[in-house]
N, C-alpha and C positions, 0 to 999 in steps of 0.2 A: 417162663411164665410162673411167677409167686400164686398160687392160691392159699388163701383160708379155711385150716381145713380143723380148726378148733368145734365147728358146728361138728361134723361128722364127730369125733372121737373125745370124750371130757373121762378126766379119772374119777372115780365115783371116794368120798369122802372116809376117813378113820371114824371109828365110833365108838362109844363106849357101851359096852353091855352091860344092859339093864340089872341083870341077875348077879351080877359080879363088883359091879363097879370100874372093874379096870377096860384098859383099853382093849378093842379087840385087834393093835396094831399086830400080835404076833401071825398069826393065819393071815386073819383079813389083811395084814399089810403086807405078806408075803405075796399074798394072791392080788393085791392090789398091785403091786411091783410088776409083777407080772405082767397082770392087765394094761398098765402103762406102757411097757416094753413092747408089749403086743400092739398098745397106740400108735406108738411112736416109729415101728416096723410099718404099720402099714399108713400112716402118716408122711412116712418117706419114699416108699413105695407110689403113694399115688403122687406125693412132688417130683418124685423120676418121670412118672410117666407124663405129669403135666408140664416138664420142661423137656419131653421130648415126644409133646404132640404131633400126630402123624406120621410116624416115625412105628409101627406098629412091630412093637418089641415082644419077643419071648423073654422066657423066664432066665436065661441064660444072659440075655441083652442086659435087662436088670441087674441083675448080681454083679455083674461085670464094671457097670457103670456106677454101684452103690456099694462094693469090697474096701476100697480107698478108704468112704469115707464112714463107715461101718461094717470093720473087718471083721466083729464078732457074728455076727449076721450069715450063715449059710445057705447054699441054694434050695435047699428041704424047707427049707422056714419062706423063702422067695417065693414057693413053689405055692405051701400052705396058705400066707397071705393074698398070694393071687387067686386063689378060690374063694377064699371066706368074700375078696375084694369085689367078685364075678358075681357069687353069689348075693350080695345086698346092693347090684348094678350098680356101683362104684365106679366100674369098668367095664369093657368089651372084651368079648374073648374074638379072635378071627381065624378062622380058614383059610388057607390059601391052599388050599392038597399040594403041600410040599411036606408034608409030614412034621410041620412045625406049629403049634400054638403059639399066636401074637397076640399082644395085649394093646389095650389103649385106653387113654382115659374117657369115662362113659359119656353117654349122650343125656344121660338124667345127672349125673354130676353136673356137667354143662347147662344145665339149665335146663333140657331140651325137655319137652313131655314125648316128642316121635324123633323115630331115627329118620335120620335124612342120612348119614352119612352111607356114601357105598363105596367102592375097590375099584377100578379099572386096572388088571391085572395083565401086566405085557408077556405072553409066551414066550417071547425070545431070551430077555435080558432078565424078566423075574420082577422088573420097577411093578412098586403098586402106589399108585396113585389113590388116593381120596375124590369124590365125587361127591361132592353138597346140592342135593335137587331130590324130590324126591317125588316119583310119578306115579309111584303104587296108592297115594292116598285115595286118588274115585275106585281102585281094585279091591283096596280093602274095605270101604264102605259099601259096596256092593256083594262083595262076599258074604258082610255081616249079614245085607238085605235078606238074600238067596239062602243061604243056608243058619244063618243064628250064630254065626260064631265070627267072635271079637277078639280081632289080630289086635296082637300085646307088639311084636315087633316084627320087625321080618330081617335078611341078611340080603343083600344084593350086591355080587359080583361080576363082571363084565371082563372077558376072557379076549384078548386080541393082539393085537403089536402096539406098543408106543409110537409117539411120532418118530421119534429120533432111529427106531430099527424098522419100520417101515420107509422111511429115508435110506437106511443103509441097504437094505431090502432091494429098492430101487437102482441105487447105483450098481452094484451086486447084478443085476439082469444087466442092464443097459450096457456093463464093458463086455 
């Protein structure tokens, strides 16, 4: 999936100062280099993860899949971009209590104003599924009601067997 993602990140322009006349490319376009670099990391960054929606990748996933084609790029700086990325909901962060942080690309990137998306997490085999529905909306308008406070988002995951190991599950008893 190509996205557009020039809305999100624009280099800010060279300028001259006022009080000098010359350019201020020496700093400011060092620090503009910068700030570009830093576009463009996490520019590529959220084109990883958009071309591997659903697929709810750690930082480790990333770097792996973005080394090739941006070898100067280390996992520290991977790591960095997916905070600042988490932080202005660019992206999701996800749990799964396996002791790993997975990312993916957000639901306000998407367009979305609410999360709908949830996890169906198989205990056997580890598969996590995606789940599009989303049943808490009269819960959290009710909540607002009841107590004054206005849910920003929620996390909902669903702990059980896949079809495919509750099948195997079954054969498994049955011989």
């Amino acid at each position: 999936m190509k996205c557009n993602l020039e809305y999100y990140f624009t280099a800010g322009d060279v300028e001259d100062d006022s009080r000098t006349g010359k350019s201020t490319g020496d700093a400011q376009g060092k620090a503009q280099r910068k700030r570009l670099e830093s576009d463009q990391t996490e520019t590529s960054i959220l084109q990883t993860l958009a071309e591997h929606k659903g697929q709810h990748l750690a930082a480790e996933d990333i770097f792996e899949l973005m080394k090739d084609e941006y070898p100067e790029m280390g996992l520290a700086t991977v790591y960095r971009t997916l905070q600042l990325l988490y932080e202005i909901q660019l992206i999701d962060r996800i749990h799964f209590n396996d002791g790993c942080i997975r990312y993916e690309i957000g639901h306000i990137f998407d367009g979305d104003s609410k999360h709908s998306h949830h996890h169906l997490i198989c205990r056997t085999c580890g598969r996590v599924m995606p789940f599009e529905d989303d049943f808490l909306e009269d819960l959290e308008a009710q909540i607002e009601a009841d107590t004054g406070f206005h849910v920003l988002d929620h996390e909902l995951k669903f702990y059980g067997q896949c079809k495919e190991c509750a099948e195997a599950s079954m054969r498994k008893e049955n011989t």
